[in-house]
N, C-alpha and C positions, 0 to 999 in steps of 0.2 A: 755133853754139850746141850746148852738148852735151844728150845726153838727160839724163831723169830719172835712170837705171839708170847713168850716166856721172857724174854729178854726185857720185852716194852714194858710188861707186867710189872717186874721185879722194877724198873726204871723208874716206872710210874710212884710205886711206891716208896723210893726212897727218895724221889723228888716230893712226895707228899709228905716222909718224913723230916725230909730237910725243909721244907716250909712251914712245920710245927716247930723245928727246933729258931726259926730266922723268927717265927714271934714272940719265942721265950730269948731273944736277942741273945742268943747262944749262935755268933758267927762264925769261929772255926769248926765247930759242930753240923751247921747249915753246910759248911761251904764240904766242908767232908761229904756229907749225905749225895750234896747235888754233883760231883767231882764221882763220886761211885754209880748213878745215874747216868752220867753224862758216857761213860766207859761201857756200859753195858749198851747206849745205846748206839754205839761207835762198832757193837759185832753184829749189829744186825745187819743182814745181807741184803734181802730188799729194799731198797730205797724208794722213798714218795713222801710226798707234799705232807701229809701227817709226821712221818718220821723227822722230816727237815725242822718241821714246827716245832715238834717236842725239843730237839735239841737247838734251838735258838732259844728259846723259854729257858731250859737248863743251862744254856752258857750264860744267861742275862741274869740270871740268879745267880749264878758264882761270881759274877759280874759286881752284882750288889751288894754281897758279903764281905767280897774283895775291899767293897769302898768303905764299907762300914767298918773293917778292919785294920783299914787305912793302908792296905798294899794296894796303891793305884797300878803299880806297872802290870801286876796281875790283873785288877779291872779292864785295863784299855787292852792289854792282850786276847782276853773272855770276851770283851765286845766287838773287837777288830774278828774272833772268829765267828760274831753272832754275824755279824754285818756281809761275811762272807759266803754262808749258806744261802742269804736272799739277794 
């Protein structure tokens, strides 16, 4: 089991990876990357105002992969959950 501090880690990076792949306009690619992000950072146990951030950022980007792939009901659902952390 990884730690918290490991989780975000690995998160961070595949949200960095999914927004390499969202400029090579490689969408289901992006949205995959940020979808495995977004999971890893749903185990982390502490919760705070950085953790809340990271994962609106991450739903907003699967958000906009979503649109750019033209599955809106997926969009408005990734933003309905962005709009609920804040």
């Amino acid at each position: 089991m990884m730690s918290d501090p490991e989780l975000i880690r690995v998160a961070l990076r595949m949200k960095d990876d999914g927004n390499l792949k969202f400029k090579a306009q490689k969408w289901k690619e992006a949205e995959g990357m940020y979808r495995e992000a977004y999971v890893h950072l749903e185990t982390v146990k502490n919760d705070n105002k950085e953790l809340q951030d990271l994962k609106k950022t991450v739903l907003l980007n699967i958000s906009v992969v979503c649109l750019k792939s033209g599955d809106f009901r997926e969009t408005l659902l990734n933003c309905g959950k962005a709009i609920d952390l804040d």
